[in-house]
C-alpha positions in Angstrom: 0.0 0.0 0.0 1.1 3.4 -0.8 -0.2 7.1 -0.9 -0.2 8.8 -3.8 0.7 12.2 -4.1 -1.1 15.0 -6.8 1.3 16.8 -9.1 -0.4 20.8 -10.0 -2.9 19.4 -12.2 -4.2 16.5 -10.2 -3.6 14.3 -12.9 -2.3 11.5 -10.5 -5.9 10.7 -9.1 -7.1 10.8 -13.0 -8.9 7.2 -13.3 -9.3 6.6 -10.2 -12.2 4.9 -8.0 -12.4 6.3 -4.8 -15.0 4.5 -2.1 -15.9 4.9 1.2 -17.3 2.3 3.8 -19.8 3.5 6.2 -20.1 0.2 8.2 -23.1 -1.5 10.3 -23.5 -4.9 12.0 -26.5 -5.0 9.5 -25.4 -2.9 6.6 -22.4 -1.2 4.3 -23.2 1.8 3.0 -20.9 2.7 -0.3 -19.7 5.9 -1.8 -17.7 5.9 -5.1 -16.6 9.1 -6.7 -14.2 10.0 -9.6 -12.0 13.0 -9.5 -13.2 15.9 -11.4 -17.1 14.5 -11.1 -19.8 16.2 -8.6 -21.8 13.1 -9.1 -21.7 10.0 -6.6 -22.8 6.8 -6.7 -24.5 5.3 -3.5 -24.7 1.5 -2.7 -26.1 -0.8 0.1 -24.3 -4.2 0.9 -25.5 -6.2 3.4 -23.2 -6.1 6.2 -20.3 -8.6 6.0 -20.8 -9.4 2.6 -17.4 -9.0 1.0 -18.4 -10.6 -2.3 -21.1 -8.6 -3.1 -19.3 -5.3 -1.7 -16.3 -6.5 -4.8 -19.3 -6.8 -7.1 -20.5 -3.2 -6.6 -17.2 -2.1 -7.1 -17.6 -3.8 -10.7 -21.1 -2.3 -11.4 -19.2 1.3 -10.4 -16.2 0.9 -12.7 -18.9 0.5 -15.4 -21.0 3.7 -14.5 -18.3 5.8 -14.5 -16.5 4.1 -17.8 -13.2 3.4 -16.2 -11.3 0.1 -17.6 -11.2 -2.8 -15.7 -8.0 -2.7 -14.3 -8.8 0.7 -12.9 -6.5 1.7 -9.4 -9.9 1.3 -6.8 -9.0 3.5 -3.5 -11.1 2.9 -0.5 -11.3 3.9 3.1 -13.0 3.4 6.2 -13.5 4.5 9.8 -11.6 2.7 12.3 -13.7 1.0 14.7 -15.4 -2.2 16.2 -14.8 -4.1 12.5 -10.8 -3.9 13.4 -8.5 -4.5 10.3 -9.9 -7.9 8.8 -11.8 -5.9 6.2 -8.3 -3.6 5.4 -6.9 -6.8 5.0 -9.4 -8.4 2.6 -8.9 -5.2 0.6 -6.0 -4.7 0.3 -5.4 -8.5 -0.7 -8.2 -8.2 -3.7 -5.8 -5.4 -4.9 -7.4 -2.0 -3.9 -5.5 0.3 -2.0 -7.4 0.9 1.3 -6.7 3.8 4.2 -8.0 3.0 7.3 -9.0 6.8 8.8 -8.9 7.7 12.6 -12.6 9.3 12.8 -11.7 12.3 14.9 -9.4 13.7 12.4 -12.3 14.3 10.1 -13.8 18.1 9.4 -17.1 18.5 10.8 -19.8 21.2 10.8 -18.9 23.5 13.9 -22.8 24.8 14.0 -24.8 23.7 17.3 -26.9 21.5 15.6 -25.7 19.1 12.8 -27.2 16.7 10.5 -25.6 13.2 10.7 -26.4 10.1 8.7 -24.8 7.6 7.4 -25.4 8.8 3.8 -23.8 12.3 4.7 -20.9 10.6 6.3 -20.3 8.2 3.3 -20.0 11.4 1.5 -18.0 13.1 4.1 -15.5 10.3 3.9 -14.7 10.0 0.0 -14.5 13.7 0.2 -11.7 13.4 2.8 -9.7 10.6 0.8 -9.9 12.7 -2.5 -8.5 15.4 -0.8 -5.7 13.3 1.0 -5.0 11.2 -2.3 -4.5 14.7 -4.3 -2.2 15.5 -1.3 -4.2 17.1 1.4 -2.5 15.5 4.3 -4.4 17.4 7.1 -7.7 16.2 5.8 -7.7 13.4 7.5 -5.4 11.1 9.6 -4.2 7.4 8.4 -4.3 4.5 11.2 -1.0 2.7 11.4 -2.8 -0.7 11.2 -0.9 -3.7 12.4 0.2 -6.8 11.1 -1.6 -9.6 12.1 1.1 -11.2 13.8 1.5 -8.3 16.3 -1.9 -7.6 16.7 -2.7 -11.5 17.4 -0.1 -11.2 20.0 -1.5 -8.2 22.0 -4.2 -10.2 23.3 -1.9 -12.4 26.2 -1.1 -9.1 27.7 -4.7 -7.7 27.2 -6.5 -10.4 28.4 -4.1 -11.0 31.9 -5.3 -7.0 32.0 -9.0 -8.0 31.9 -8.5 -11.0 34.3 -7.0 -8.8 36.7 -10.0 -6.5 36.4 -12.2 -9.5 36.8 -10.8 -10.4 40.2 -10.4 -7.1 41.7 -14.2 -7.1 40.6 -15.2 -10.8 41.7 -13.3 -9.5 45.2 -15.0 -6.1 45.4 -18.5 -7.9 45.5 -18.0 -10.4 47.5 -16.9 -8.2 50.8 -19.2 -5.4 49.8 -22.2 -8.2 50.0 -20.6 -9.7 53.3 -20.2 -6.2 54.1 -23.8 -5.1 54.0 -24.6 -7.8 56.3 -22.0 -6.7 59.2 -18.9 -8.5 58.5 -15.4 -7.3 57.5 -13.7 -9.7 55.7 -10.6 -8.2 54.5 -8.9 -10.8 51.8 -10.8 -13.9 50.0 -8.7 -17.1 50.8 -9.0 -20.8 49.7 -10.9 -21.9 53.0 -13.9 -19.3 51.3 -16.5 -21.3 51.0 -16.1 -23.6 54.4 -16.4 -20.3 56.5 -19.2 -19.0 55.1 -21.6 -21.4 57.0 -19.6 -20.0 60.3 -20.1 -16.1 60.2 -22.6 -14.6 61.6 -24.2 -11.0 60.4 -23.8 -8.2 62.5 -27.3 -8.8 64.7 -26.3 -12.7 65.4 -28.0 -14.0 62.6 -26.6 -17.1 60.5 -25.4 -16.4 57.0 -28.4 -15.9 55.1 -28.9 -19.5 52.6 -29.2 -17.6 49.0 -26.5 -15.1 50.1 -24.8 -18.0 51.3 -25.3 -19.8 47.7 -24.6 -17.0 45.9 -21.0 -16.3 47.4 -20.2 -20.2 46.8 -21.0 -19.7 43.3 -19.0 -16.3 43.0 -15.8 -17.9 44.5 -16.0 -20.5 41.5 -15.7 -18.0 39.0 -13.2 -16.1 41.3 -11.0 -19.4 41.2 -11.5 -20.2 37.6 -9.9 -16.2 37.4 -6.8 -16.8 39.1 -6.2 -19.8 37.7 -6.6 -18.1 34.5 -4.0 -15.5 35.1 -1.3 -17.6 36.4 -1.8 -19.3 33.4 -1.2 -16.6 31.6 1.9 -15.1 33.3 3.2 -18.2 33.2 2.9 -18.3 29.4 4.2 -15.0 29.4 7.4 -15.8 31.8 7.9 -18.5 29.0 7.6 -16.4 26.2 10.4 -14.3 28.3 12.7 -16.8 29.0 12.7 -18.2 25.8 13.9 -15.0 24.1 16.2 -14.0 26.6 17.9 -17.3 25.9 18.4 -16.3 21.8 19.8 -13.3 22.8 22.5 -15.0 25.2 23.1 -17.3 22.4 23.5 -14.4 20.2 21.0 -15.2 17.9 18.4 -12.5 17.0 15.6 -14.5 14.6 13.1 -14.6 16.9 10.0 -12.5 17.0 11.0 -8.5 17.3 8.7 -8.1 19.8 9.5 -10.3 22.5 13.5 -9.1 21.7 12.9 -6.1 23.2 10.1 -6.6 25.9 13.2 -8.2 27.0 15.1 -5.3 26.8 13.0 -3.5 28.1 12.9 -5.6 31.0 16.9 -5.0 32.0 16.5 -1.5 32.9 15.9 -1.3 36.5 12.1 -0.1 37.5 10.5 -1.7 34.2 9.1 -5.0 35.3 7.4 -7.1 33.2 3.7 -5.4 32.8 5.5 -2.4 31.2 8.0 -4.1 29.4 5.4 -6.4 27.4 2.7 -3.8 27.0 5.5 -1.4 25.3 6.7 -3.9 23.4 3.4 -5.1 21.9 1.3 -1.7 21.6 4.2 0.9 20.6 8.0 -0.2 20.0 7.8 -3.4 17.7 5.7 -2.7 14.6 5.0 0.9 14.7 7.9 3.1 13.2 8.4 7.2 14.9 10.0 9.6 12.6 10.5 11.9 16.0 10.1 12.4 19.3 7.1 14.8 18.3 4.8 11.3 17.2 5.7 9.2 19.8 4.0 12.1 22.4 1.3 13.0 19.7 0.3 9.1 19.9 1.0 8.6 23.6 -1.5 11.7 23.9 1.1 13.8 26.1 1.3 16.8 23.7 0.2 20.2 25.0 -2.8 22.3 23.0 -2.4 25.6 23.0 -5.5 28.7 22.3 -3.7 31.7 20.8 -5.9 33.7 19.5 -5.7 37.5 19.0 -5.2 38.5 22.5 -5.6 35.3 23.7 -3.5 32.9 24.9 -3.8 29.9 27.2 -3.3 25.9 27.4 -6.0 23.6 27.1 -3.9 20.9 29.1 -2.8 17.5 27.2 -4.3 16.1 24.0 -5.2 12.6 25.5 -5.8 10.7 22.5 -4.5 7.5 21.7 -4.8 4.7 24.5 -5.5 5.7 27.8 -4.7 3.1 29.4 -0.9 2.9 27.7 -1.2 6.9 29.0 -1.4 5.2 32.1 0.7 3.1 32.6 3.4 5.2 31.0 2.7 8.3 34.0 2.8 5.0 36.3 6.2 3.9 34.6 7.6 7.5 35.6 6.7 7.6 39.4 8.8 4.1 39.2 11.8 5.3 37.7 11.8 8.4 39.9 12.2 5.5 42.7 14.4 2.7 40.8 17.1 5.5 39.1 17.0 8.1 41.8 20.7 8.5 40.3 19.6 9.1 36.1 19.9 12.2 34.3 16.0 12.3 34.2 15.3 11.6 37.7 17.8 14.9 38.8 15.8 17.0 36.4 13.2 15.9 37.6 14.0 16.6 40.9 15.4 20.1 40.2 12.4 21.4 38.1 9.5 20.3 40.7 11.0 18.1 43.3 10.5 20.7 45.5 7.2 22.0 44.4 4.2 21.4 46.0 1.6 18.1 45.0 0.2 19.7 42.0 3.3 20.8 40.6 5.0 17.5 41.1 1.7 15.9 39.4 2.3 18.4 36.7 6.5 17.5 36.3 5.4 13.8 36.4 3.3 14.1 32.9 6.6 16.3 31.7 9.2 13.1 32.7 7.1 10.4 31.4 7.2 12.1 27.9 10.5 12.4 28.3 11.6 9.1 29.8 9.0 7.5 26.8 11.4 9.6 24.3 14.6 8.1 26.4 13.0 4.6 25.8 12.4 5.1 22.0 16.4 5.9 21.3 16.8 2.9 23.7 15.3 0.3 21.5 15.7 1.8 17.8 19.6 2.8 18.6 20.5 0.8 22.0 21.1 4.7 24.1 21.2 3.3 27.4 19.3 6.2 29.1 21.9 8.9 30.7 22.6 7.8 34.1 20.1 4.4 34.1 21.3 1.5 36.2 20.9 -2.1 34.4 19.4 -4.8 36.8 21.6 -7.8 37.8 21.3 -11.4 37.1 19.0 -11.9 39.8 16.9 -9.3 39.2 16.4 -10.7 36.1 15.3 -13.9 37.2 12.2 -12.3 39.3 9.4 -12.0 37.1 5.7 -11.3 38.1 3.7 -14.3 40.1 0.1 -13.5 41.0 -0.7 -14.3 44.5 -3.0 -16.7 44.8 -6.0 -17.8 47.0 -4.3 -20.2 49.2 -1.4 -17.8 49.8 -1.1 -16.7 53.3 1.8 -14.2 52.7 0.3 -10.7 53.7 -2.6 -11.6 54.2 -5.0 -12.3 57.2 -7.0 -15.3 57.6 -11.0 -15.0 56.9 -11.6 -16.5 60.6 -10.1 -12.9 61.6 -12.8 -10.8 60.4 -15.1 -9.1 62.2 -18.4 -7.9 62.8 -19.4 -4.3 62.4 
């Protein structure tokens, strides 16, 4: 795939069939145009029929006399289809873009009309204007290869397992907590001690609460078995590269080569070290320092206007929760390389400020610690000052605790009634 770009006269997007996807679980709406033509052609697929979507593209290539072999451009917004249709596309030999929907010009007025005929329309306008060169009409997604994005799920799915438990936990002691007792931590002996508490006015356990706790400690068991599981496939996955590299041999997958070296900086354990790896470093490609913040959403956006001028605070686009976890990343290395380059500018700029301008710095250092990171895995720039971990620090990788686990945590027969 490759964008074309318009030479004065726009003869570069001559002969070309431009179409737009606006896409439904039930239906495809399509939009063809033709440079240099006011007229478009509007067609309904049923949704998810690629066939009949390649057979439309036939009937348009007739209407508006183009040959057969005709360059077809397409586009659609990203969303819950993912890239399976990009794919598809690009495989039956159209060029396809695959647009990020808040890049796209809408009507400022209070009150808008919006339908999926207008935004078909709205969309093949866009693309014309980006295939003639228009870059700022509309933003490309970086789509994956299927690889990369197959392998984002272990470390997405041990996120949502995570959340499951902390849920699964949360109810449990609110319920027990709504009938007087405190129980603090949810251990392996669950289920035998809920016939032994009593609520907070000396009652027994009442039976369907009672049932309905058993049954929530099944699925909470089933959880953490899932995500040890998981991090144990992950520790594999880890120790199975780091072994490639110490034989000096670097054909393995790009993605778990530097998740690993990721992992030897000191305060990057393995929950940042994978999640980098697999959602930023590996497959997508930063011409500057300026994209990797643009994409991370830590860029500021300024109001200037006539005698106006202000901040509107960060962007925040892109993935929040990489945002996260990259802010979180930056408290850590403030603790794990007190002695770096980045941690004493840190500590000079707002180390002595109060909360809210240390909270401010922090946003500051993880853009430029994310930055630090980049040079670190496209050039190998150790980071100015970073400390490596040793051999046995490398060796400790995350272990969820599990139910029957007694380390830090008090026994069920200990809690109490309100």
């Amino acid at each position: 795939m490759h964008a074309t770009s318009s030479d004065s006269n726009g003869n570069a997007v001559q002969g070309v069939l431009f179409m737009s996807l606006e896409l439904s679980k039930d239906q495809w709406k399509l939009t063809f145009s033709v440079a240099g033509q006011t007229r478009l052609r509007r067609r309904t697929v049923e949704g998810g029929k690629f066939d009949r979507l390649l057979q439309e593209i036939v009937y348009a290539k007739k209407v508006y006399r183009l040959p057969e072999g005709a360059r077809v451009v397409s586009c659609y917004e990203a969303g819950r289809d993912g890239f399976w249709l990009h794919r598809a596309l690009l495989a039956s030999g159209l060029d396809n873009r695959v647009l990020d929907a808040s890049s796209l010009e809408v009507d400022r007025r209070q009150k808008r009309a919006k339908t999926d005929r207008l935004d078909g329309e709205r969309l093949v306008r866009a693309l014309l204007r980006y295939e003639q060169g228009d870059r700022a009409a509309c933003r490309v997604v970086h789509v994956p290869p299927a690889e990369d994005e197959d392998a984002r799920h272990l470390q997405r799915e041990l996120q949502t397992l995570r959340d499951e438990r902390i849920a699964h936990e949360n109810r449990m002691r609110s319920a027990l907590f709504a009938q007087g007792i405190r129980c603090e931590y949810v251990r392996q002996d669950f289920v035998a001690q809920l016939s032994t508490w009593q609520t907070g006015d000396g009652r027994p356990l009442p039976p369907r609460l009672r049932d309905r706790l058993a049954r929530d400690f099944e699925r909470l068991e089933l959880c953490v078995r899932q995500i040890r599981q998981r991090e144990a496939e992950r520790n594999a996955l880890f120790q199975e590269a780091e072994a490639r590299l110490k034989a000096g041999h670097n054909d393995g997958p790009v993605r778990e080569q530097i998740a690993v070296r990721l992992f030897q900086l000191r305060g990057i354990g393995d929950e940042s070290a994978w999640t980098f790896s697999l959602e930023l470093f590996s497959w997508r490609k930063f011409r500057n320092r300026r994209e990797l913040g643009a994409l991370l959403g830590l860029t500021p956006v300024p109001f200037a206007s006539g005698q106006l001028q202000g901040e509107q605070g960060l962007s925040k686009t892109g993935n929040s929760r990489l945002r996260s976890l990259t802010i979180e990343l930056a408290w850590l290395w403030l603790h794990y390389q007190p002695s770096s380059a980045l941690s004493k500018w840190y500590q000079e700029k707002f180390g002595k400020g109060n909360r809210r301008v240390r909270r401010i710095g922090i946003v500051a250092l993880a853009r430029k610690l994310m930055v630090a990171l980049w040079k670190y895995v496209e050039g190998g720039e150790i980071p100015a000052g970073a400390v490596m971990k040793t051999e046995t620090q490398l060796r400790r990788h995350r272990r969820t605790i599990g139910l029957t686990s007694k380390s830090a945590r008090k026994s069920p027969s200990q809690s109490t009634a309100l």
